[in-house]
Phi, psi and omega in degrees: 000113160279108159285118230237113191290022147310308187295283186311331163285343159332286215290327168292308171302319179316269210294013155273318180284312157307306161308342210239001174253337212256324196234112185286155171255151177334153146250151201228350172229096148029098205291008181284352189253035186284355184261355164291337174267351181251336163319297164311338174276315178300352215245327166302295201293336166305317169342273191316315186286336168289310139340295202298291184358308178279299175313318187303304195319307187291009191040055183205184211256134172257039166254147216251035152256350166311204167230151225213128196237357200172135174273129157269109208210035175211193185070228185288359194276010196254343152298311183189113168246088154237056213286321154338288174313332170275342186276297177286359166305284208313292191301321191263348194261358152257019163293272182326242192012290215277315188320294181099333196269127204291348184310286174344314200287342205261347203270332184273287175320332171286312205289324186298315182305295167309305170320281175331337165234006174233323160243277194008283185299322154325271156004280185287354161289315167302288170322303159300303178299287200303330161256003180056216173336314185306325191287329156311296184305308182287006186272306204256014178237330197239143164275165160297293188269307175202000000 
């Protein structure tokens, strides 16, 4: 089943915010650090839209059931390469911050673990056979995640 990793971090906030209506949760951070929680989400989302960006420039696809014309491997890619992934990591984890509730905080983490076991490894399979060596190399120079 393709599952758009947008969705899954919804879906995981849905069912923090629904839990979190049903069994109220602690709060564990301070609502004086909420801005801390929207630094980290503006700090995802640049992140992401700085990928997508970097995929336009290269005329190849940043959707992650495409087929991919072209290794990205400058912009954010030179850092990690999953910077999407990393954006909405980020992002959701100013979600956690600004909530302040500990539930939230289970959310990034749920999102890394699914990605991390349901598309990556698609993703980096795909990669290699279409780029081979290169992909191998840019592998063994950029982490996956950070």
């Amino acid at each position: 089943m393709k599952i758009r990793p947008p969705v899954v971090a919804l879906t995981y906030l849905l069912i923090a915010f629904l839990l979190d209506r049903i069994i109220p949760d602690p709060r564990i951070i301070d609502e004086n650090y909420r801005l801390v929680g929207v630094f980290f989400f503006m700090i995802g989302l640049a992140l992401s839209v700085w990928a997508i960006l970097t995929f336009r420039k290269m005329d190849t696809t940043h959707e992650p059931f495409g087929q991919p014309t072209a290794l990205a491997i400058g912009g954010p890619y030179r850092f990690t390469r999953n910077p999407m992934y990393v954006g909405v990591a980020l992002s959701l984890l100013g979600v956690a911050v600004y909530s302040g509730r500990a539930l939230f905080f289970l959310v990034p983490l749920a999102f890394i673990l699914t990605i991390n076991t349901s598309h990556i490894p698609r993703e980096e399979k795909l990669l290699t056979n279409i780029f081979g060596p290169a992909y191998d190399e840019f592998k063994q120079r950029v982490r996956r995640w950070l």
